[in-house]
N, C-alpha and C positions, 0 to 999 in steps of 0.2 A: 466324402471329401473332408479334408482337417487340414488344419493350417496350425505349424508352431513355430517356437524361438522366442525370445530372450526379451526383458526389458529395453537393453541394450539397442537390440534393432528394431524395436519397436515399444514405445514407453506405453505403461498402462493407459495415459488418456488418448492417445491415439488407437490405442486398440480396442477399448470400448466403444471410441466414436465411427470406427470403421463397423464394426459388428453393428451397431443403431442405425447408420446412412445405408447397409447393407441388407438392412431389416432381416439380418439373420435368426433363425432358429436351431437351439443347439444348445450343448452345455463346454461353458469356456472353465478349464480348469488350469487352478496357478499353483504352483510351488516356490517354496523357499525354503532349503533346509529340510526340516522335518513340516514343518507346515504345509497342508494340501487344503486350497480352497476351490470350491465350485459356485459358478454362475451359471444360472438358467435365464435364457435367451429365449422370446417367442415375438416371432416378428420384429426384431430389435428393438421389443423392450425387456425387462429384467425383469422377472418372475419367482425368482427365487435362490437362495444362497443357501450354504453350507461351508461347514469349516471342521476340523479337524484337531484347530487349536480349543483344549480344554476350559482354557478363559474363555471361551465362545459360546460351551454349554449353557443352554436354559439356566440348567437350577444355577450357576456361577454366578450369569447373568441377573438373577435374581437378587444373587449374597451382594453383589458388588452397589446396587442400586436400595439395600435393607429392606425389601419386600420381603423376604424371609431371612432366618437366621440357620446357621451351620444344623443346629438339633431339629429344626421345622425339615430341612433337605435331608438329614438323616431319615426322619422317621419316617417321610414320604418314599424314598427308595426301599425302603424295608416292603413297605405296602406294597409298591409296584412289582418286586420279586413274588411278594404272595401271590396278586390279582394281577399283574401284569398289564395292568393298566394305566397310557400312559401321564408324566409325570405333570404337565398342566392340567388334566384331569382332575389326579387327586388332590391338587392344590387348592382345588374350587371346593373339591368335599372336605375338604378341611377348613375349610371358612378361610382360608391365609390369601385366595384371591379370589375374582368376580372372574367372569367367563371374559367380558371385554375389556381385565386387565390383563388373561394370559395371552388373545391374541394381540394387543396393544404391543406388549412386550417380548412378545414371538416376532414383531414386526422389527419392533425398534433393534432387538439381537440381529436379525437378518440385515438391516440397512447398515449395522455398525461392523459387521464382519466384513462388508465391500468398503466400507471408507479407511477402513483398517490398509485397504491394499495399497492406498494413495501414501502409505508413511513408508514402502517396501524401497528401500534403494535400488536394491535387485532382484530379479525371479524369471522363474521359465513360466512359460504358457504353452497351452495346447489346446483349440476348440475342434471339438465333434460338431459335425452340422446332424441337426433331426432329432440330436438324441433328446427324448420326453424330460421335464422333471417328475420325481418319484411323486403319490399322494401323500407323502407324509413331510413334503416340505410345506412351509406354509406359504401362500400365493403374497406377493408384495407389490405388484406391478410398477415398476418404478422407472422414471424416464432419464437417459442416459445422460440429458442433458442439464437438471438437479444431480444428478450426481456427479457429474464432473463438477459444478461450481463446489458443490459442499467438499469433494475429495480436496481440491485444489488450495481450497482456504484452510482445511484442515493440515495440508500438506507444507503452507506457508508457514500458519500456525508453530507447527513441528519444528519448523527450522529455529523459530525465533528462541524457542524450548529448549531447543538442543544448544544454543549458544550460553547461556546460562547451567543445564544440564546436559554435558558432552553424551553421559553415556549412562546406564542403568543402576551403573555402581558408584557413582555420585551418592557421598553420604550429605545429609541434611541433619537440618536440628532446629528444633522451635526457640525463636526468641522470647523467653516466657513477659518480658517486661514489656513488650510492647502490644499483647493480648489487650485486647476489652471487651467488654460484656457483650455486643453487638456482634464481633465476630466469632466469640464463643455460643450464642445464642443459634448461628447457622449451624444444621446437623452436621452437613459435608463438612465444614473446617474445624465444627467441634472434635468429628471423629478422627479427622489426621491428627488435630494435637494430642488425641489419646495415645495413636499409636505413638508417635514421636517423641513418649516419655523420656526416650534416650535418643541420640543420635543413630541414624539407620538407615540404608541404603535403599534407590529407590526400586531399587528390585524387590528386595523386602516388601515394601511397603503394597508395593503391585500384589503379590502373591495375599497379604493380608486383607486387601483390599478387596480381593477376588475380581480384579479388571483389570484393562490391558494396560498397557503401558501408557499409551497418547492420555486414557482418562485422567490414570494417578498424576502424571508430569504435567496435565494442563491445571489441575487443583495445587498442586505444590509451584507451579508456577504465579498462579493466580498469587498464592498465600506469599510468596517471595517480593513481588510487588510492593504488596500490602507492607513491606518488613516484618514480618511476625516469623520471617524463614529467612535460614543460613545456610551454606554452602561448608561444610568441615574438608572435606576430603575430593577431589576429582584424580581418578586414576590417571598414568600418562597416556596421553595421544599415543591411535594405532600407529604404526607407518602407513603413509601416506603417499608416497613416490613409487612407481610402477617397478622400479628397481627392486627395494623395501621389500611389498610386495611380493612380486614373484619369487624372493630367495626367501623369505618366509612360508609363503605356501609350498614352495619346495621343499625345505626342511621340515614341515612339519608332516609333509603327506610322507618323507622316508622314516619322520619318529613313528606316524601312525600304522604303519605297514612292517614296522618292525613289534609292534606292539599288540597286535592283531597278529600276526605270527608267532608270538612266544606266552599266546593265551590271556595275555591281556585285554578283554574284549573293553572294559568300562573306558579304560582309559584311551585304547583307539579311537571310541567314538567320543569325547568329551574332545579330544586331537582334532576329529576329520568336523566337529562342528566349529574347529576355531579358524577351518582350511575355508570356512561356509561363510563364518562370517567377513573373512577378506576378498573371500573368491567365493560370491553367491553363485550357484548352478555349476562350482564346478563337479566334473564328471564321475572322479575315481571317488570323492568325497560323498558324494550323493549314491554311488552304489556299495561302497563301506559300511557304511552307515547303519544301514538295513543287515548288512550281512554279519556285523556285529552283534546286534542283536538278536539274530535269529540263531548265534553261536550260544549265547548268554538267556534264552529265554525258556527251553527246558532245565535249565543248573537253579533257576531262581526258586522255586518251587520245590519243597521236599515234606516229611514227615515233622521236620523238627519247624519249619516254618510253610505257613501256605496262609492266605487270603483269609480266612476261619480264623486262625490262630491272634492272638488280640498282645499286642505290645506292650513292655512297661518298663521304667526310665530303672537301670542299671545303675546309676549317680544323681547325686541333687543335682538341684535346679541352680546353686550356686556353680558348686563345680562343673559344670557344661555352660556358664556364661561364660566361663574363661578361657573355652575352645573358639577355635573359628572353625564355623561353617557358612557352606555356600546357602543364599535363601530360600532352596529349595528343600534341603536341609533342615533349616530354620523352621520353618512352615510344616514339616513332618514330624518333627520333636515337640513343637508346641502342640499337636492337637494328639499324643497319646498322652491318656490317663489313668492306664491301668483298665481299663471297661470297654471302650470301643475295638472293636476290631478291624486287621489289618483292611477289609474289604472295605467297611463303613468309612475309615480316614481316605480313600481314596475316592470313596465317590464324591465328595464331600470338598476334593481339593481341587486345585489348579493346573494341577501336574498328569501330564500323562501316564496312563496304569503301568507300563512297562520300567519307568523312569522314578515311580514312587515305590516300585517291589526293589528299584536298587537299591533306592536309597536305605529301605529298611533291611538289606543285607548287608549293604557298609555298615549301618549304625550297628546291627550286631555285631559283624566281624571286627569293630574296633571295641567292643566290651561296651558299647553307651546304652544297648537296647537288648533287652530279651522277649520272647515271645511265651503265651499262656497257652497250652494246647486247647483247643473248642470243647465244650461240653459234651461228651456221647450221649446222643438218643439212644434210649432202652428199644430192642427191637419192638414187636409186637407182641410175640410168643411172650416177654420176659415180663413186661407189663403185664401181659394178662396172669401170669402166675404170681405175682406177685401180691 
């Protein structure tokens, strides 16, 4: 037996505390958009999560807290392709962590990917009853009723956040005059003032940050308090009116279906995720989606570029500040250097694999990026005569 539907008819803290009073066992899985998350239920308490969102991976998890840096996650994925062994593993043989700071932080990634679901305005749910979790989650046992207070306050928290920052593309910018030594001296505020050399948006800042969004918005929050943070830019309010609404997502499900029809697969879905963000769960949007890129996902991949193949900047670094890109974007242009390869910037990022191969086909297709072919291995045979 399984039970689903909608925030709508049933809000996350209500369906958490029915599954804990129900003392079910099962796995409760939510979506929103492209995000799929999983909760493990046993005897209604919580045993273990998973996520699907790339800021939710270990090593991310890692970047975003400076336990390790971008080249320490590098080098360790390289290892784990060789030896296949996995990535908190080799973290400890590399001296970069202790065995009870990787499950310390195996834990605190699983508790933060469920409090994450308390900032969702909308999403679909669906619990299995009985279904096991896997052994490769890691066990957190957690009681539903800590977690509803933490979801909740963090949920309050959010709103306060959002009244000051409406929305992710809110540009910001450091008041350098009202800096001092004391709050230059914290690591966390020293390194946003790094980034924030320039004015920058707080999406930006999330993907540099390598954390979610609630993290970067409650430290940019914090720093705004303080005054040391400014407000440049707020984009305009969505529509709001159920009217609004409905004849936008109308509109835009006949731009995306006409767009998806005449092979445009990128921009269908960049379309059906903006049909998502006004109308979470809805239907044609959430099976589009998928089937865009499952249209675009053998064309990405060829001879002249593949995952092997290593990127290198087509224009300075001046001339490409004077373009606008989206910060995902942003974030793929900054971490090639002529050396790393397409595969290595992708483990390494925030962005999901399918979603980081596009971008590195637009950047070529508009002349910004070209690609290095891999090195050929000499077979055997050719080594030995050699």
């Amino acid at each position: 037996m399984s039970i689903q539907g909608d925030f709508a008819t049933m809000p996350l803290p209500d369906l958490l505390q029915w599954l804990a009073i129900s003392q079910k066992t099962g796995i409760l899985l939510l979506q929103r958009g492209e995000i799929v998350k999983e909760i493990y239920f046993c005897q209604g308490k919580i045993v273990a999560s998973a996520s699907n969102d790339p800021r939710e991976y270990f090593g991310q998890f890692l970047l975003s807290y400076g336990k390790i840096d971008e080249a320490d996650l590098m080098r360790a994925f390289i290892k784990q392709g060789e030896t296949g062994i996995k990535l908190g593993r080799i973290l400890v043989m590399e001296g970069l962590l202790s065995e009870d700071e990787v499950q310390r932080f195996l834990r605190i990634k699983a508790e933060e990917s469920i409090y994450d679901l308390f900032l969702w305005q909308a999403g679909t749910f669906k619990f299995y009853n009985d279904a096991p979790a896997q052994d490769s989650h890691v066990a957190i046992r957690m009681d539903v009723t800590s977690i509803l207070m933490e979801g909740t306050r963090r949920a309050d928290e959010w709103g306060r956040i959002r009244k000051i920052f409406p929305t992710p593309q809110t540009v910001l910018r450091i008041l350098p005059e009202n800096l001092t030594r004391s709050i230059l001296s914290d690591p966390l505020y020293n390194r946003m003032v790094q980034l924030l050399d320039a004015p920058r948006r707080i999406s930006d800042l999330s993907l540099m940050f390598h954390a979610s969004d609630f993290a970067v918005s409650k430290t940019l929050y914090d720093m705004y308090q303080m005054g040391i943070l400014d407000v440049v830019e707020v984009p305009p309010p969505e529509p709001t009116s159920e009217v609004e609404v409905e004849g936008n997502v109308r509109n835009l499900c006949n731009l995306g279906l006409k767009q998806f029809n005449s092979g445009h697969y990128e921009d269908a879905i960049e379309t059906f995720k903006q049909v998502l963000i006004l109308s979470p769960g809805h239907s044609l949007a959430q099976a589009m989606i998928p089937k865009a890129y499952k249209e675009i996902k053998d064309t990405l991949v060829s001879d002249e570029f593949s995952i092997e193949h290593v990127p290198y900047l087509r224009q300075s670094l001046s001339d490409l500040n004077e373009l606008a890109f989206t910060p995902q974007e942003n974030y793929v242009l900054s971490r090639i250097n002529g050396t790393n390869a397409v595969q290595s910037i992708i483990r390494i990022s925030p962005i999901q694999e399918i979603r980081a191969l596009m971008i590195f086909k637009k950047l070529a297709k508009d002349g910004l990026v070209g690609f290095i072919p891999p090195v050929q291995k000499p077979d055997v045979e050719e080594s030995e005569n050699d």
